[in-house]
N, C-alpha and C positions, 0 to 999 in steps of 0.2 A: 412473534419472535423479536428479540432483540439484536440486533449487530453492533459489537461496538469495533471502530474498526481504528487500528492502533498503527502508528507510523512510527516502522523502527528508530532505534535512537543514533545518533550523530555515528556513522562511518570513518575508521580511518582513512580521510583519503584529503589530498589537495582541493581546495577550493577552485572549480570553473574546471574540475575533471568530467568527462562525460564517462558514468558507468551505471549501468543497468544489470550484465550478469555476471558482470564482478565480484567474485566471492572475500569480498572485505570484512574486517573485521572491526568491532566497534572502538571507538574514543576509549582512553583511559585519563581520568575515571569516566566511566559512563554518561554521555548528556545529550537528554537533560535527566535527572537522577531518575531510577524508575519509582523509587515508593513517592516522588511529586507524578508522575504519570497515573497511577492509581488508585492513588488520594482519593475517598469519596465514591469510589465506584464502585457498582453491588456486584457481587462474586458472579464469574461465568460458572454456567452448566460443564463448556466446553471452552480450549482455546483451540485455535488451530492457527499455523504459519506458514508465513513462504519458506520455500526450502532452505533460501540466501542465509550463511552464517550471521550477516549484521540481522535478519528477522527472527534466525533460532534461537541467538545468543540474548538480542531486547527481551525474547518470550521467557528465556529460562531468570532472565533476571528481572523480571515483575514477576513470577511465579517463587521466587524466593522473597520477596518483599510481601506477599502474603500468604496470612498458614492457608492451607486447605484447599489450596487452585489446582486443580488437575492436573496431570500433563497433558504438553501440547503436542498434538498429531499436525505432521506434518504436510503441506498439502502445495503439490507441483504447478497449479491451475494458476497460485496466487502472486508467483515470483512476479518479476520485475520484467521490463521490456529488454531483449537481446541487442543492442545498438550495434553488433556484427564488427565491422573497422573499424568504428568509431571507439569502440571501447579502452579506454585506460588513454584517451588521448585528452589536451586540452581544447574544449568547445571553442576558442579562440582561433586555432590551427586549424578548424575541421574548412574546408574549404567553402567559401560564400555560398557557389552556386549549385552543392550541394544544400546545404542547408535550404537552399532557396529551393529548391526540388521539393523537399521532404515539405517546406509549407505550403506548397503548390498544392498538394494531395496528402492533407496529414494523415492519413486513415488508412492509402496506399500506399504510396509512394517506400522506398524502400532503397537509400542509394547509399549505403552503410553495408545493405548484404546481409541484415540481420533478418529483424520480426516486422511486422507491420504495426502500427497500433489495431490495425480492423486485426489479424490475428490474435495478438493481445486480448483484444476484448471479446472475438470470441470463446476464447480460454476461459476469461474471467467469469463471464457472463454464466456459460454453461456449469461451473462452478454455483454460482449465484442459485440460478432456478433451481440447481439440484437439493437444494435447503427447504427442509421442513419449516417453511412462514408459519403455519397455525399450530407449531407445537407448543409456544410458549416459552423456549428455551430461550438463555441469555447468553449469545456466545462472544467471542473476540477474536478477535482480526486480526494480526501481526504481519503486516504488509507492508507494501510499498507507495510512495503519492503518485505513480501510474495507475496502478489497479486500487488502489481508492480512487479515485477520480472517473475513472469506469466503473467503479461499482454504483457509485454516486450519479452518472449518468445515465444508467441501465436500468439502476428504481425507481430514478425522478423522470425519465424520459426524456431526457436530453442528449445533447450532442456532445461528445468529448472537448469539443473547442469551449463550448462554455461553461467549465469546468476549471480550462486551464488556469483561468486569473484567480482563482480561488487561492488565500493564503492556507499554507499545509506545511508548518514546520514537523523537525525533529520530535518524535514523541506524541505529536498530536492525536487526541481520538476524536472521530467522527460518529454520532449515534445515529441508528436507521430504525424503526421499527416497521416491519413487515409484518404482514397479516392483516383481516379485517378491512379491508378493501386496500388502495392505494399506499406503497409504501410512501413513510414520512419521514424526514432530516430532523431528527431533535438536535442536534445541534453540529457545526462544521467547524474543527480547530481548536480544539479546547483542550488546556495544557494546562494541567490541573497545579496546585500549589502555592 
C-alpha cells in the first residue's frame, strides 16, 4: 500500500498563534496552489481527511484540480492535537514554565488541559494499523504536521521527539509504503511544482 500523506494548505490564522483544534479556514487564494500540490502524483484509490475545515476544504480543492479523484471520507482519528487553554492564544504569552512542563514530559505532560501527544498518537496509530498494508491500494492523507509526524514515527519506529526537527511546510506530501516487510519513507517534504 501506498500512503501519501498531505499537509493541509496555509490556515487563516496569525503567525506564532497556537491552534490545533481550531476549526480555521484556509488563505485566500489558497497556498500553496493545490494543482502545484498534486502535480505528478498518480491518482489515489482513496482519500481520506481530518475532520478540521482547513483538512476538508485543502482535500476538496485537490479533488477539483483533478478529474476522477474520489471523495474524501472523512476520518476523526486524523485531526490535530487539542492544545485545550492554549488554543487561539499567541505561543509568545503562553507562560514559560508551562511550556517548560510540557518539554519535561512531551508524550505526557498535559498543562494546557487539552490532549496528550501519547493520546494523540494513540488515535493516530490505531488509525494507522487499522489499514490494509498488503492491498495494494494508493491512498492520501489530508492531515496535519502532528499526526504526520506520528504517523512517520509509528512505521519508522521511532520517537516523536525525533521527528520534530523534520522540515513539514504548508501543502507538503510525505510518501510511505507499507507492506512487504518494514514500512519505508520514499520521500519527506516534497511540494511539488
Amino acid at each position: 500500500m501506498e500512503v501519501l500523506l498531505i499537509r493541509h494548505a496555509q490556515p487563516e490564522v496569525a503567525a506564532g498563534i497556537c491552534y490545533g483544534s481550531l476549526d480555521l479556514a484556509l488563505t485566500t487564494p489558497v497556498t500553496p496552489d493545490p494543482a502545484r500540490v498534486v502535480a505528478g502524483l498518480a491518482l489515489p484509490h482513496r482519500i481520506v481527511t481530518s475532520p478540521a475545515l482547513r483538512a476538508r476544504d485543502t482535500a476538496a480543492q485537490l479533488i477539483a484540480c483533478m478529474p476522477d479523484l474520489p471523495a474524501a471520507d472523512i476520518e476523526p482519528r486524523l485531526r490535530e492535537m487539542d492544545f485545550g487553554t492554549w488554543e487561539g492564544q499567541p505561543w509568545a504569552e503562553i507562560p514559560r514554565d508551562a511550556l517548560d512542563l510540557w518539554a519535561a514530559d512531551l508524550m505526557g505532560a498535559c498543562p494546557h488541559g487539552g490532549e496528550t501527544p501519547a493520546q494523540v498518537m494513540a488515535r493516530v496509530a490505531e488509525w494507522a494499523d487499522a489499514l490494509d498494508a498488503g492491498s495494494g491500494a494508493r491512498l492520501w492523507v489530508v492531515t496535519h504536521a502532528g499526526p504526520m509526524r506520528m504517523l512517520a514515527a509509528h512505521w519508522l519506529g521511532i520517537t516523536l521527539a525525533q521527528t520534530l526537527h523534520w522540515s513539514l511546510g504548508f501543502g507538503a506530501t510525505c510518501k510511505f509504503t507499507l507492506g512487504d516487510g518494514a514500512p519505508r519513507l520514499g520521500w519527506w517534504n516534497r511540494v511539488t511544482g
